[in-house]
PyMOL CGO cylinders between C-alpha atoms (Angstrom):
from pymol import cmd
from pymol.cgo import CYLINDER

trace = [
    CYLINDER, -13.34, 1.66, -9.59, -12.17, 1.85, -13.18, 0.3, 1, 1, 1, 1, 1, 1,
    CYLINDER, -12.17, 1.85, -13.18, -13.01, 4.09, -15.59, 0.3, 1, 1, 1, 1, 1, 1,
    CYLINDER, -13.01, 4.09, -15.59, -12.24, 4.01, -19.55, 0.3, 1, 1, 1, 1, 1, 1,
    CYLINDER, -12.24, 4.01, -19.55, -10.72, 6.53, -21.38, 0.3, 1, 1, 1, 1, 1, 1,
    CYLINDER, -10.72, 6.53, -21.38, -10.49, 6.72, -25.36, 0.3, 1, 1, 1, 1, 1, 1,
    CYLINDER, -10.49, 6.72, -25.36, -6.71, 6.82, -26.33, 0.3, 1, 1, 1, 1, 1, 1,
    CYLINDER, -6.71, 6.82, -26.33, -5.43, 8.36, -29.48, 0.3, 1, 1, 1, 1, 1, 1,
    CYLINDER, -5.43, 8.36, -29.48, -5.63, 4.80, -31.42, 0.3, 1, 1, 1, 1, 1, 1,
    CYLINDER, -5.63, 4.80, -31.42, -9.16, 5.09, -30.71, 0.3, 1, 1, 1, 1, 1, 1,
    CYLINDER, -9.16, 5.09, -30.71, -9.30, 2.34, -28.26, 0.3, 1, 1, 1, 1, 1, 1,
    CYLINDER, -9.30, 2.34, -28.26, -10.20, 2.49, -24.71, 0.3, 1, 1, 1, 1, 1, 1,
    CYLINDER, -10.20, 2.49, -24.71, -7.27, 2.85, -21.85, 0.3, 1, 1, 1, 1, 1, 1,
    CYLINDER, -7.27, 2.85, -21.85, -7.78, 1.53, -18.60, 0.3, 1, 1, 1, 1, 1, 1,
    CYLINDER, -7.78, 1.53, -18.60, -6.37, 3.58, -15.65, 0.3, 1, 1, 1, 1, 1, 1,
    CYLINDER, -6.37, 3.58, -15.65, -7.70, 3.18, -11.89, 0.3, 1, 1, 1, 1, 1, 1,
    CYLINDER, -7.70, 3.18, -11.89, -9.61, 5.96, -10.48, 0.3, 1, 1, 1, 1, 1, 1,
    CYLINDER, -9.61, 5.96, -10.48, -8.92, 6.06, -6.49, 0.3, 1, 1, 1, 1, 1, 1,
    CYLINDER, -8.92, 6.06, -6.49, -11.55, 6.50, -4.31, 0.3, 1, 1, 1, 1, 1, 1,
    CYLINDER, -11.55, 6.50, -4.31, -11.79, 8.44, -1.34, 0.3, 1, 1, 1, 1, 1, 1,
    CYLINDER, -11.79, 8.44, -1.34, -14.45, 7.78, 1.83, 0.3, 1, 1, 1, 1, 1, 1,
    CYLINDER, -14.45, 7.78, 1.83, -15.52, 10.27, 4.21, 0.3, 1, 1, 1, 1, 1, 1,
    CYLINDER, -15.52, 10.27, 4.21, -17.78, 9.73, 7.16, 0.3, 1, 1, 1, 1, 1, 1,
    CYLINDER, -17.78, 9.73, 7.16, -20.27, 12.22, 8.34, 0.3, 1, 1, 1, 1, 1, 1,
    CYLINDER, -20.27, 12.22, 8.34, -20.74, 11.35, 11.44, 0.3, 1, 1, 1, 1, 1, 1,
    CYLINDER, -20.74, 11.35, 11.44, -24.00, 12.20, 13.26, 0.3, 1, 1, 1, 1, 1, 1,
    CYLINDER, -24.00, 12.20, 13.26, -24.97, 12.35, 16.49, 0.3, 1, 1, 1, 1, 1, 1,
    CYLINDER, -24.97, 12.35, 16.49, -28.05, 14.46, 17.95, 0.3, 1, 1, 1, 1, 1, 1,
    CYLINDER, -28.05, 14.46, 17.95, -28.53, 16.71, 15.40, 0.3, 1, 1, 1, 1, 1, 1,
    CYLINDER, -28.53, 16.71, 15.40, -24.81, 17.58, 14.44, 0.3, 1, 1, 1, 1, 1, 1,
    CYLINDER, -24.81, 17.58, 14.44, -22.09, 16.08, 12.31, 0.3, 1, 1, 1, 1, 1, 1,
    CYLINDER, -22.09, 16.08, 12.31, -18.18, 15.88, 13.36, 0.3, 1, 1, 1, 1, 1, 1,
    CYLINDER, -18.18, 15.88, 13.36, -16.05, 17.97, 10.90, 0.3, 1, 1, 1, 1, 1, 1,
    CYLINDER, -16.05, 17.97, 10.90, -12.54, 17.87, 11.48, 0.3, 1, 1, 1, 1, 1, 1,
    CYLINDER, -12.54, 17.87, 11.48, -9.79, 20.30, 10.56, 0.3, 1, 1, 1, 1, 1, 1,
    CYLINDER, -9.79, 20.30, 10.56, -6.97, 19.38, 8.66, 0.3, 1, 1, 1, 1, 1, 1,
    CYLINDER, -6.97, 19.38, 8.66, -3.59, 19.84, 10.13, 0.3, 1, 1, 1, 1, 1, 1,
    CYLINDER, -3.59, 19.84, 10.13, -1.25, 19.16, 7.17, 0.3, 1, 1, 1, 1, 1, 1,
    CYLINDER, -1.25, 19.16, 7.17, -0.09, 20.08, 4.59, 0.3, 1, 1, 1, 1, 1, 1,
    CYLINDER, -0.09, 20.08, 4.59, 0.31, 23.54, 4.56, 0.3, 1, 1, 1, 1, 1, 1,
    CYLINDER, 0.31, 23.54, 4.56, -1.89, 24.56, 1.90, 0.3, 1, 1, 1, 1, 1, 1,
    CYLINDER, -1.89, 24.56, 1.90, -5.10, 23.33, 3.65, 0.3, 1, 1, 1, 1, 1, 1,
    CYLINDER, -5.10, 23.33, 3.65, -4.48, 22.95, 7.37, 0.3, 1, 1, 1, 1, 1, 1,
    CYLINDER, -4.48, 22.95, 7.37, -7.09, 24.89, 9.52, 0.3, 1, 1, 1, 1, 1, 1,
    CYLINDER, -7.09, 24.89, 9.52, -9.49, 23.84, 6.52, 0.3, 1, 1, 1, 1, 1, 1,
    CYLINDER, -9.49, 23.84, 6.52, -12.73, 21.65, 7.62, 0.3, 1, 1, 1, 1, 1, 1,
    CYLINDER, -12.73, 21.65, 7.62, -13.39, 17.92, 6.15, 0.3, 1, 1, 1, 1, 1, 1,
    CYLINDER, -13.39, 17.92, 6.15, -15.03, 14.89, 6.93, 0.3, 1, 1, 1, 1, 1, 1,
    CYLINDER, -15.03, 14.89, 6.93, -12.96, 11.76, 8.01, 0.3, 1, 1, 1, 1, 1, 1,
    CYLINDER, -12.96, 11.76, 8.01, -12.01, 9.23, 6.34, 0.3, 1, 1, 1, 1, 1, 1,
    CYLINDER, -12.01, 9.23, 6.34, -9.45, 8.33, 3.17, 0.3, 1, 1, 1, 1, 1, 1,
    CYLINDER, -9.45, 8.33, 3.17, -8.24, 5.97, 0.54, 0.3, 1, 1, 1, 1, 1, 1,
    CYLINDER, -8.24, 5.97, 0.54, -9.90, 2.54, 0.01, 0.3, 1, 1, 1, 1, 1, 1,
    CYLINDER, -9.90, 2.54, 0.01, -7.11, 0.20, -0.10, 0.3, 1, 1, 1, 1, 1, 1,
    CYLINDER, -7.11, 0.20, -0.10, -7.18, -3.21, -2.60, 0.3, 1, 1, 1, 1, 1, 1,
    CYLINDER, -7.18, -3.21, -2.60, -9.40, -5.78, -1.22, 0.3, 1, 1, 1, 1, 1, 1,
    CYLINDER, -9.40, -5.78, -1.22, -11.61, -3.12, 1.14, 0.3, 1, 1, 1, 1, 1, 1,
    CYLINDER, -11.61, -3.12, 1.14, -14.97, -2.20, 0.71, 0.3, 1, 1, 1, 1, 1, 1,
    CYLINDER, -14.97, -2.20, 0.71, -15.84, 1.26, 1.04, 0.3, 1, 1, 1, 1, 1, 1,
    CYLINDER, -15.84, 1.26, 1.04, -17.25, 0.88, 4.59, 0.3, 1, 1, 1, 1, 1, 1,
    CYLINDER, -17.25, 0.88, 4.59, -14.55, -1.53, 5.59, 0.3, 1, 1, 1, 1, 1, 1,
    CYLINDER, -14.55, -1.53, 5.59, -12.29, 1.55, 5.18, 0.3, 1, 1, 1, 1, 1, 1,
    CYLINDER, -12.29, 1.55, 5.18, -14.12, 4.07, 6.15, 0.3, 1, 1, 1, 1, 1, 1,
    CYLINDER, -14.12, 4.07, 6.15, -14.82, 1.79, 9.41, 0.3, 1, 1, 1, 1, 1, 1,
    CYLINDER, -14.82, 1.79, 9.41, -10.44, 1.09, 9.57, 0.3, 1, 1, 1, 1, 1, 1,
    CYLINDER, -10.44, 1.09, 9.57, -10.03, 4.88, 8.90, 0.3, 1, 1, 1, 1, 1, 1,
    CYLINDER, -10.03, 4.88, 8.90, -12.54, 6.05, 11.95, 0.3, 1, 1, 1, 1, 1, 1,
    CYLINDER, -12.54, 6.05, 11.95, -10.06, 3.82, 14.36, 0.3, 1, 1, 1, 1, 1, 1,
    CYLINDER, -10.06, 3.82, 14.36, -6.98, 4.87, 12.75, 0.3, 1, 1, 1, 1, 1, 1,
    CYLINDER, -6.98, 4.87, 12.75, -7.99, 9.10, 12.39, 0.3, 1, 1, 1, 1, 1, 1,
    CYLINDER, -7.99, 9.10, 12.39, -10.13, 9.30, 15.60, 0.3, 1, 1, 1, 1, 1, 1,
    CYLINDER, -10.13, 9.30, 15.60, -9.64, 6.06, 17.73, 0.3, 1, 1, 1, 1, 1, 1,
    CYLINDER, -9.64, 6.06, 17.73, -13.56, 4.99, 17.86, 0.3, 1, 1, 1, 1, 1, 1,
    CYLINDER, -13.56, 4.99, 17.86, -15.72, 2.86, 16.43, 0.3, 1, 1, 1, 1, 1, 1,
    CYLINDER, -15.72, 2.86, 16.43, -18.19, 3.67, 13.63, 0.3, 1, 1, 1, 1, 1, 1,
    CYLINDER, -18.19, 3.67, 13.63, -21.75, 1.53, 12.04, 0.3, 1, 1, 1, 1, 1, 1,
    CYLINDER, -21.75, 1.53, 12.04, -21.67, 2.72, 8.50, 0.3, 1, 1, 1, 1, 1, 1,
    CYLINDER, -21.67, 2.72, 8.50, -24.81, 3.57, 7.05, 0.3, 1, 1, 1, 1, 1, 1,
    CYLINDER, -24.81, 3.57, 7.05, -26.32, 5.29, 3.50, 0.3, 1, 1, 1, 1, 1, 1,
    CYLINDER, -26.32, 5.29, 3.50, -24.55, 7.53, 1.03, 0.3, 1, 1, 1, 1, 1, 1,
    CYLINDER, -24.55, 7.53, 1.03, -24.56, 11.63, 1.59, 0.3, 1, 1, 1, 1, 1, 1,
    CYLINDER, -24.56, 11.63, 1.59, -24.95, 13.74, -1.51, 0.3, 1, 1, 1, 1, 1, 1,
    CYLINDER, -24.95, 13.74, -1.51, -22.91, 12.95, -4.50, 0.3, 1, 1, 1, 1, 1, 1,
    CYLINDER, -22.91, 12.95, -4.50, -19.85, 11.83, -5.67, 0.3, 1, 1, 1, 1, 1, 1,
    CYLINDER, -19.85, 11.83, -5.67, -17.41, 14.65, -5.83, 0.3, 1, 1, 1, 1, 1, 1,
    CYLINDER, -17.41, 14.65, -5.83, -14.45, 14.79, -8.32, 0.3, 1, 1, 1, 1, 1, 1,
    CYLINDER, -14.45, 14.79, -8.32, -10.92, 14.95, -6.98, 0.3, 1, 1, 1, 1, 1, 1,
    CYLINDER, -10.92, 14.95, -6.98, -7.34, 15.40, -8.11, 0.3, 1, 1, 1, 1, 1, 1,
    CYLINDER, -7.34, 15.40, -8.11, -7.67, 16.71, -11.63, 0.3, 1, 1, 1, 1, 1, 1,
    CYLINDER, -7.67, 16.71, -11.63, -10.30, 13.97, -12.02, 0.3, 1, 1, 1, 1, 1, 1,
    CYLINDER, -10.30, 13.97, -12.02, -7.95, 11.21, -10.26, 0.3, 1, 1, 1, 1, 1, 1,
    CYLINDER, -7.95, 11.21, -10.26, -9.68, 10.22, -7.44, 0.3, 1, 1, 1, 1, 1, 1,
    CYLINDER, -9.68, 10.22, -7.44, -13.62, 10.29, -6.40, 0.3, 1, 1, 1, 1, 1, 1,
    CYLINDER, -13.62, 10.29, -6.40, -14.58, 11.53, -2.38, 0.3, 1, 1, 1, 1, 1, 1,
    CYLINDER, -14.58, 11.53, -2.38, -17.72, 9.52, -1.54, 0.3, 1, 1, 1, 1, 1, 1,
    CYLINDER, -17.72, 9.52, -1.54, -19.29, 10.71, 1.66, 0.3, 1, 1, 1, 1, 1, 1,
    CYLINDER, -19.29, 10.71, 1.66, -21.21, 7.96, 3.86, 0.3, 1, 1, 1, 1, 1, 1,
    CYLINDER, -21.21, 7.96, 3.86, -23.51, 8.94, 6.72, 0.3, 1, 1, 1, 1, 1, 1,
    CYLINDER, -23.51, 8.94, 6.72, -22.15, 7.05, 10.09, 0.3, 1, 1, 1, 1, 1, 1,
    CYLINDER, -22.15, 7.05, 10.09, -23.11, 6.68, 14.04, 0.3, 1, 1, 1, 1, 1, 1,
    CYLINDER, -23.11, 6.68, 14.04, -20.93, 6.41, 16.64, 0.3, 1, 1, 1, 1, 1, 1,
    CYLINDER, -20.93, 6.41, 16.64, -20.90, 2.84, 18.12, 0.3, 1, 1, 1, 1, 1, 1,
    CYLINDER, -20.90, 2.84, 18.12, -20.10, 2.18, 22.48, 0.3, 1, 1, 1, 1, 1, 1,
    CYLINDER, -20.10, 2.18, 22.48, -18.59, 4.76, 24.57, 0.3, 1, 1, 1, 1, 1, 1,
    CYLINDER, -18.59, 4.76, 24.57, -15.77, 6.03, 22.96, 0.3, 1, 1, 1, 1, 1, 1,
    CYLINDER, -15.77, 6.03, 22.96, -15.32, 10.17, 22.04, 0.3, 1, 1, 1, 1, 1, 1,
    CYLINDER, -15.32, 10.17, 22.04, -13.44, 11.01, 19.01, 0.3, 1, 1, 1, 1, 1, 1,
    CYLINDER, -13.44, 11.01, 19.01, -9.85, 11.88, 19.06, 0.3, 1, 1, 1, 1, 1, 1,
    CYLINDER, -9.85, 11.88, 19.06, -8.25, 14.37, 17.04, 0.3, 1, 1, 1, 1, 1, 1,
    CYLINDER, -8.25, 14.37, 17.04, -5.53, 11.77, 16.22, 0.3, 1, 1, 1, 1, 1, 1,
    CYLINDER, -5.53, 11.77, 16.22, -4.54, 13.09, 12.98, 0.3, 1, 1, 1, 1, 1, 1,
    CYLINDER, -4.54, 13.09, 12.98, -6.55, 16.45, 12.96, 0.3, 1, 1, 1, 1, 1, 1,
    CYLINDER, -6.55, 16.45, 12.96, -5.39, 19.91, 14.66, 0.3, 1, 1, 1, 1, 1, 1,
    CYLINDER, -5.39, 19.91, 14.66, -9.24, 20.13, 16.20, 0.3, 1, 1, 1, 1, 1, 1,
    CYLINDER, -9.24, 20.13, 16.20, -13.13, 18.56, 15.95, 0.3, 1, 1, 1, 1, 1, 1,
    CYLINDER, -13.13, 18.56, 15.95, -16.12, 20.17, 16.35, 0.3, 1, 1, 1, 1, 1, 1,
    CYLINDER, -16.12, 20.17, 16.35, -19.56, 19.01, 16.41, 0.3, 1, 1, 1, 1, 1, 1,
    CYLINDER, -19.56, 19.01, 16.41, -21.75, 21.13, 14.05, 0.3, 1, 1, 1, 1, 1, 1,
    CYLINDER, -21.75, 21.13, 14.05, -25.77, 22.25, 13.41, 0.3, 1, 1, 1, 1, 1, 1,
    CYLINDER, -25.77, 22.25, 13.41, -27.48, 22.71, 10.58, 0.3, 1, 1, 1, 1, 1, 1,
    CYLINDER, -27.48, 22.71, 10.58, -26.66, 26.63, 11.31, 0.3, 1, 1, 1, 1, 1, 1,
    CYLINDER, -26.66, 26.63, 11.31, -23.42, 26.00, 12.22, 0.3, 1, 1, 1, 1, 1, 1,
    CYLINDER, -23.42, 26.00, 12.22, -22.29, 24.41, 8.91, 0.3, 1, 1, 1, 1, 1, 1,
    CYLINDER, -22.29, 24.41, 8.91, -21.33, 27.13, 7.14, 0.3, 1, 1, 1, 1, 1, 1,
    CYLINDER, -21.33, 27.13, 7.14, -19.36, 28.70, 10.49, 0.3, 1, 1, 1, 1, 1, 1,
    CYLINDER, -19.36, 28.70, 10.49, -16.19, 26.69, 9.18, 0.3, 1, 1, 1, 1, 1, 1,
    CYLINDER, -16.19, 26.69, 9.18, -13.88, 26.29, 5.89, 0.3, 1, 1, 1, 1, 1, 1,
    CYLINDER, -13.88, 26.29, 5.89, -14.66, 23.26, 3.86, 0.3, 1, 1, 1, 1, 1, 1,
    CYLINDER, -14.66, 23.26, 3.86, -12.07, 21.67, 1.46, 0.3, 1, 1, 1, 1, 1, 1,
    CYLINDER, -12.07, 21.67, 1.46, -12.93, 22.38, -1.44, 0.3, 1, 1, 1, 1, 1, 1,
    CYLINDER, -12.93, 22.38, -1.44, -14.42, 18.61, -2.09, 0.3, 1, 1, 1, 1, 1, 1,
    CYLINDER, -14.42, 18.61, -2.09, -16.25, 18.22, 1.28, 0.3, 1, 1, 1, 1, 1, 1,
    CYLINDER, -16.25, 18.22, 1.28, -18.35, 21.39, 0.04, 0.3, 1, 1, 1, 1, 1, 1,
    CYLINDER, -18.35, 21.39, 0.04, -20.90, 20.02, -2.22, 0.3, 1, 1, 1, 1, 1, 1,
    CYLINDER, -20.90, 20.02, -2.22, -21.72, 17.60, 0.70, 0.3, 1, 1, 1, 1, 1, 1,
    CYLINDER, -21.72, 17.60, 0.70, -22.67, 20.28, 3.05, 0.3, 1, 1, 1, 1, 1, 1,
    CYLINDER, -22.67, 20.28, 3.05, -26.38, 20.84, 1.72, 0.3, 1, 1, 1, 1, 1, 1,
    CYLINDER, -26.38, 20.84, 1.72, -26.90, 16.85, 1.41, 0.3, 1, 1, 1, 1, 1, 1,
    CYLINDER, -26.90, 16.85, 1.41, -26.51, 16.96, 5.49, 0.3, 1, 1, 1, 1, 1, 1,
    CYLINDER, -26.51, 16.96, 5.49, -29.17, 19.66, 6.21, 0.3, 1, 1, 1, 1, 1, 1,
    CYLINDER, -29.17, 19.66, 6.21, -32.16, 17.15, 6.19, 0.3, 1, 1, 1, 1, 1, 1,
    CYLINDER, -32.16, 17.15, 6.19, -30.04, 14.08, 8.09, 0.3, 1, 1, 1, 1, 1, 1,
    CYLINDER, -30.04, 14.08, 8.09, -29.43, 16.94, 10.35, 0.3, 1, 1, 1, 1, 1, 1,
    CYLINDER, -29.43, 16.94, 10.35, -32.67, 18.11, 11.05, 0.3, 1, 1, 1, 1, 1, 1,
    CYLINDER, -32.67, 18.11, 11.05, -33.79, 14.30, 11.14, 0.3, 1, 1, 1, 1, 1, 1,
    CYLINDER, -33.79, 14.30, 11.14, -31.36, 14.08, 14.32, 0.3, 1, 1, 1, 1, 1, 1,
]
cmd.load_cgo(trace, "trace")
């Protein structure tokens, strides 16, 4: 995604804005939130999965590689949850996908110190990063869909 930004010539600068996927994963009635291990500053906080689309990915191509990679299963990608969220001083946008779990395969804390699955009640029983938040209330009615 680029964005344009007014330089002080007047004309527009180019820069890159990075975006950021997340998965909210849903199964019966509750979404997968994972805490964050590292760095410092936020481990034992709660996010969604996912991370950086690299050049040449589509979103749910890397949200899909980042599910293997983060939790070692399989995901089907499916609509977007809530709204795009601001990151990084305005750097980087999080946008949050709603996924299922495809064959067998349980999720692995691979790259997280813990996963939990999580009600609509039990949302607010954990620590969100500060840009998973706002995506919180967008899950309420997937969640009570089941």
């Amino acid at each position: 995604m680029q964005t344009e930004r007014a330089s002080g010539g007047g004309q527009a600068a180019r820069r890159d804005l990075k975006v950021i996927v997340g998965a909210a994963i849903i199964r019966d009635g509750r979404v997968l939130a994972c805490a964050r291990s590292a760095p410092p500053e936020v481990a034992g906080m709660w996010e969604f999965p996912g991370g950086k689309v690299e050049r040449g990915e589509s979103e749910p191509e890397a949200l899909a590689r980042e599910c293997v990679e983060e939790l070692a299963v399989r995901v089907e990608i499916g609509d977007r949850v809530g709204r795009d969220v601001k990151m990084a001083h305005g750097r980087s946008v999080l946008k949050v996908y709603a996924a299922r779990l495809l064959g067998d395969a349980e999720p692995q804390p691979l790259e997280h110190s813990g996963l939990r699955w999580l009600s609509a009640a039990e949302l607010h029983s954990v620590t969100w990063l500060p840009a998973d938040a706002p995506i919180v209330a967008a899950l309420r009615p997937l969640l009570a869909a089941g």
